[in-house]
C-alpha positions in Angstrom: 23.5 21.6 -0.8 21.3 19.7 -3.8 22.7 16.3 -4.5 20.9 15.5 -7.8 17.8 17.8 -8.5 20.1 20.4 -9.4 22.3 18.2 -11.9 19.1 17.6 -15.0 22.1 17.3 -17.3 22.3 13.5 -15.4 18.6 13.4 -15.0 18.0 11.6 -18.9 20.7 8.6 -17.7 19.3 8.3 -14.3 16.0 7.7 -15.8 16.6 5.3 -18.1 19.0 3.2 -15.2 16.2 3.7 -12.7 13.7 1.6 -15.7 15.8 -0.9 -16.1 16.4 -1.5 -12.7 12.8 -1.6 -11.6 11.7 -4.2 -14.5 14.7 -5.9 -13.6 13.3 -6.7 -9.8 9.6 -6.9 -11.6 10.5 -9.9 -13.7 12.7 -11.4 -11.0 10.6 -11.1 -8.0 7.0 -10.1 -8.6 5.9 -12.9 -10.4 6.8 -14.7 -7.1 5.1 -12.5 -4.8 2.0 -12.7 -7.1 2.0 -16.9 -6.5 3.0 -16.2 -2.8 -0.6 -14.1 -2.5 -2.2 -16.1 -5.1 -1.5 -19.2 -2.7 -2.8 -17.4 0.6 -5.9 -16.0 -1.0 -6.9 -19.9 -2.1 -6.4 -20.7 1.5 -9.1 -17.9 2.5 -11.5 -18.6 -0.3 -11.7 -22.4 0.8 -12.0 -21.1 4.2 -15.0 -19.2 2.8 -16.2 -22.1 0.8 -16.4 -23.9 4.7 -18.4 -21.1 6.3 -20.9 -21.0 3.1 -21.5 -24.4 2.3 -19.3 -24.3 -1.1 -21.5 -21.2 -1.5 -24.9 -22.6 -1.1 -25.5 -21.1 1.5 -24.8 -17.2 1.5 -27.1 -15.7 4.1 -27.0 -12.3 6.1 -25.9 -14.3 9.4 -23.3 -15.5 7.8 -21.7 -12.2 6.7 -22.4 -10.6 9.8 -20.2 -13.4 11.9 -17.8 -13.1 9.0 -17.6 -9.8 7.4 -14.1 -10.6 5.6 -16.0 -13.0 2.9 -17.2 -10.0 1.4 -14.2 -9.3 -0.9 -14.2 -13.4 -1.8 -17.7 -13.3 -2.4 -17.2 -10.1 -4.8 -15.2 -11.9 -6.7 -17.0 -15.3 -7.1 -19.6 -13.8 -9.2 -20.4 -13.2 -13.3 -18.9 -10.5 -13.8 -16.7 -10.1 -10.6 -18.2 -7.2 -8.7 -16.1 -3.8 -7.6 -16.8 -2.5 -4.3 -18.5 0.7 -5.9 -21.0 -2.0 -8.3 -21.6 -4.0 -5.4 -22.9 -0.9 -3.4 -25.4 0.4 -6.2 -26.8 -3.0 -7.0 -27.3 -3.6 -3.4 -28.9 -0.2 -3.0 -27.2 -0.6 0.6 -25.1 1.9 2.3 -21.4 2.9 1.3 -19.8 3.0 4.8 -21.9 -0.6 5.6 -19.6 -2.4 2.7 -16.9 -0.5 3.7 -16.6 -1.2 7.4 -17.4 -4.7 6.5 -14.2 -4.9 4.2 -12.2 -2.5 6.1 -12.7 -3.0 9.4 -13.9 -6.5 9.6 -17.0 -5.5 11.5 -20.6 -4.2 11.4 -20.6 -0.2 11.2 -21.4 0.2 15.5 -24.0 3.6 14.9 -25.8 1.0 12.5 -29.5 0.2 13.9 -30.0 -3.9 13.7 -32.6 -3.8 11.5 -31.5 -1.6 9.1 -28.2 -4.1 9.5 -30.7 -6.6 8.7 -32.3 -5.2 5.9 -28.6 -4.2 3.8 -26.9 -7.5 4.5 -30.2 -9.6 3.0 -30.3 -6.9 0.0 -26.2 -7.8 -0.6 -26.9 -11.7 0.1 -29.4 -11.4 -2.9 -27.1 -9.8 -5.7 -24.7 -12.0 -4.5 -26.2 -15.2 -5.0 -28.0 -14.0 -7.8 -24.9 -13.3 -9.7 -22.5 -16.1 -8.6 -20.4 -17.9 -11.5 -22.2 -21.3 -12.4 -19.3 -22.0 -14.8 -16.7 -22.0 -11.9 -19.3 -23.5 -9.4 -20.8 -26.3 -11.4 -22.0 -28.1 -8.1 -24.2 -25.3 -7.9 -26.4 -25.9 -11.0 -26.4 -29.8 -10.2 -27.4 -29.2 -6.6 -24.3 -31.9 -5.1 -21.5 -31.7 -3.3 -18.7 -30.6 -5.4 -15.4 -33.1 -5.4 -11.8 -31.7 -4.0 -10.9 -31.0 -7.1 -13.7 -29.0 -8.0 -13.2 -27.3 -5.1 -9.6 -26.4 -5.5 -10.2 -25.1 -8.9 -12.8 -22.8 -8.2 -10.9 -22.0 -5.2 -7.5 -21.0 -7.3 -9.8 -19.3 -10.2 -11.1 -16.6 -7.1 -7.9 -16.0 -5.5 -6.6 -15.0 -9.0 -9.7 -12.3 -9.3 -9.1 -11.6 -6.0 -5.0 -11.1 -6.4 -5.8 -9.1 -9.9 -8.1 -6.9 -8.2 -5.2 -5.6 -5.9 -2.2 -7.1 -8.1 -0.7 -3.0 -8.3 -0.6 -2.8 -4.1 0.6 -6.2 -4.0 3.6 -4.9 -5.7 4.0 -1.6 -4.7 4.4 -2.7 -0.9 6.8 -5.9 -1.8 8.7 -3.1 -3.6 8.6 -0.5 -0.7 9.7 -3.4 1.7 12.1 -4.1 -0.8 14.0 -0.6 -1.0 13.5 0.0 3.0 15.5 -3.6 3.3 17.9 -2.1 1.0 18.6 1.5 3.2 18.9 -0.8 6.4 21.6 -2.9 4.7 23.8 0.1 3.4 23.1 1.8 6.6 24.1 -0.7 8.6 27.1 -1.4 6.3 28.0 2.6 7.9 27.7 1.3 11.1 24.6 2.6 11.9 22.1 0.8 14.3 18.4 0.8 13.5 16.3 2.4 16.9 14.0 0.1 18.9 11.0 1.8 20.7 9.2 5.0 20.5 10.3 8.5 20.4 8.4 11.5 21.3 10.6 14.0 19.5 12.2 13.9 15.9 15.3 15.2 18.0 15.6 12.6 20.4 17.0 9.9 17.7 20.3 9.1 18.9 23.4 10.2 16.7 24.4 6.6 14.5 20.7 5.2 14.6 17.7 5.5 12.0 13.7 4.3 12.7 11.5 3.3 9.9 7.8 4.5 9.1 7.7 6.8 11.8 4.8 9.2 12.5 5.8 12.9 12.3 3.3 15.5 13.8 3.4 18.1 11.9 1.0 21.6 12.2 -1.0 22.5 9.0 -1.4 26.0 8.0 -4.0 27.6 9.8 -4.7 25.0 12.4 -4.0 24.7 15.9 -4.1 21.1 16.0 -1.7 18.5 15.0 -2.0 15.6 12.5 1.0 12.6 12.2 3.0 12.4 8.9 3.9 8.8 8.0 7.9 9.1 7.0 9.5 6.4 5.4 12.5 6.4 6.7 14.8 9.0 9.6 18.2 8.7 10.2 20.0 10.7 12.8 23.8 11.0 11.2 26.2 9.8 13.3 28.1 13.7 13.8 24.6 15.3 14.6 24.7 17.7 17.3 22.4 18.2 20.0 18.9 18.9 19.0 20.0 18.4 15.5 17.0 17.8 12.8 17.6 14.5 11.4 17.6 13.2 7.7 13.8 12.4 6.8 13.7 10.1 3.3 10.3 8.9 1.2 10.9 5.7 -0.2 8.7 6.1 -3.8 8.6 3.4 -6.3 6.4 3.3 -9.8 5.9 1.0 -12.8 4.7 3.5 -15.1 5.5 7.3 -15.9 1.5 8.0 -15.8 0.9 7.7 -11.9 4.1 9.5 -11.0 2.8 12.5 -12.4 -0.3 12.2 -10.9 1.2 11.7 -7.2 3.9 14.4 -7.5 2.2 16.8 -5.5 2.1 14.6 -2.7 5.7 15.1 -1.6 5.4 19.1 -1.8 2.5 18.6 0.6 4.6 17.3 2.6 7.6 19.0 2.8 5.3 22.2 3.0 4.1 21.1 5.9 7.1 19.7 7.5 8.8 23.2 7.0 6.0 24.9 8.4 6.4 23.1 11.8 9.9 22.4 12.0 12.1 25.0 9.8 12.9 25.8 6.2 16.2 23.8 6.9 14.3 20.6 7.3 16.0 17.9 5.1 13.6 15.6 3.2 14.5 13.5 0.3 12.8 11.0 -2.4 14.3 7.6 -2.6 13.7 6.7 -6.1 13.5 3.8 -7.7 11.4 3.3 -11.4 9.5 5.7 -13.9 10.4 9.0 -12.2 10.1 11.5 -15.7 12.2 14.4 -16.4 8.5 16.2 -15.5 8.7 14.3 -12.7 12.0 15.8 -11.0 11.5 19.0 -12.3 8.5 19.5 -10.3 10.1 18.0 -7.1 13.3 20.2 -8.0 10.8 23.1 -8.4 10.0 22.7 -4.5 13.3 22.2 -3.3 13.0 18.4 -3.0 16.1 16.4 -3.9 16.7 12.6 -4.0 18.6 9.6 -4.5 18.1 6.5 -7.1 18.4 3.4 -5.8 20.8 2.6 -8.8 23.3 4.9 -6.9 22.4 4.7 -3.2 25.5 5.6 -2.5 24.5 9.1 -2.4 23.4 9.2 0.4 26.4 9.9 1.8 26.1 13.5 0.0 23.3 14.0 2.7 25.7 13.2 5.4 25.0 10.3 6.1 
């Protein structure tokens, strides 16, 4: 039985709680969690200033031992350089700058001297380009004092935090509402499961799990993939073998992206019904700039959900 995608006479109040609500945590919280990474990513870029001689000396060997300066160093030059830019300047290889940001390491099919040859090509445009205004001690060719340092230091981890500023919020936010689910679950009496499962059916009546990995069949393939799921909870009157409920924490700070991510959820429940049943139970946990185009689409696929403004709900799914 639909909870609130079949109520759009509620839908226009919801939305305008669900705003307020999110720019009430945004001008609470995030400015906070913005300092809180601002201050970690100094720590790193000084840490990068030590490996580089307060960046006078930027060579290959050096990125090859430490292939996470590459993000710092992006960002310590006039203009600061996005991944993409730094790739076509370069003329080096996409999955070379990638595996170096991504995975920490040197791409392993990579020949040496073709390793070689990229990481002096990306050592060039990076010195090349490097800020002189924030790295005066460059230009005059001394040491720079701790002050200097610092500065520059706190000037890079603000490019580096603005860069990724919308991810640094999103996942505060998502470990935000998953802290709030725990609490009123727990306020139920419900007990949050330790260890693996191999089976969606195996969580224990009066427990829940947290982003668990679903495997899930896709239409017209054999093979298996895992489906990240937010949250599962197993109510406590389930009966043996019973499905459990499966819940999609989604936040947004803006009605544009919502819109364009929509069709992400009726991917999913597709393929969640196609492995385990049309009765499978999957909801959004909203909480922000959901759009009346928004929910009708999700209706539409026979999604439903619960604002976090009225979590309470959630006891309309049975749990």
């Amino acid at each position: 039985m639909a909870v609130n995608a079949n109520r759009p006479e509620r839908w226009k109040a919801d939305i305008v709680q669900s705003v307020d609500f999110y720019n009430d945590w945004f001008l609470r919280f995030a400015p906070q969690t913005y300092r809180d990474n601002r201050a970690q990513s100094t720590v790193a870029v000084e840490e990068a200033f030590a490996l580089t001689a307060n960046l006078a000396n930027i060579g290959a060997d050096v990125l090859r031992l430490h292939p996470s300066l590459l993000p710092i160093l992006r960002m310590a030059t006039a203009p600061p350089l996005a991944r993409d830019r730094l790739i076509g300047l370069a003329g080096v290889s996409a999955s070379l700058v990638r595996s170096l940001e991504i995975e920490k390491r040197i791409p392993p099919r990579m020949t040496g001297e073709r390793v070689n040859d990229e990481l002096g090509q990306i050592v060039r445009i990076l010195a090349r380009l490097l800020d002189i205004d924030i790295f005066p001690w460059l230009k005059t060719e001394t040491d720079p004092s701790t002050d200097e340092r610092y500065r520059a230091a706190t000037v890079v981890a603000d490019r580096l935090c603005g860069a990724i500023s919308d991810p640094i919020i999103r996942n505060a936010q998502e470990q935000r509402q998953l802290a709030a689910l725990q609490q009123w679950l727990e306020n139920r009496g419900y007990c949050r499961h330790s260890g693996g499962i191999s089976g969606l059916t195996e969580l224990q009546p009066g427990t829940f799990a947290f982003r668990l990995n679903v495997p899930v069949r896709q239409s017209g393939r054999e093979q298996t993939v895992n489906l990240p799921i937010d949250a599962v909870v197993q109510p406590k009157d389930a009966g043996v073998g019973q499905m459990p409920l499966l819940i999609e924490a989604k936040s947004a700070g803006d009605f544009t992206n919502t819109n364009k991510r929509r069709k992400e959820e009726a991917t999913k429940i597709a393929q969640l019904r196609h492995t385990y049943g049309q009765e499978t139970r999957f909801v959004l946990f909203l909480c922000g700039y959901f759009d009346s185009g928004y929910l009708g689409y999700e209706a539409a696929e026979g999604i439903d959900w619960v604002w976090e403004h009225r979590i309470d709900d959630l006891a309309a799914f049975g749990v």
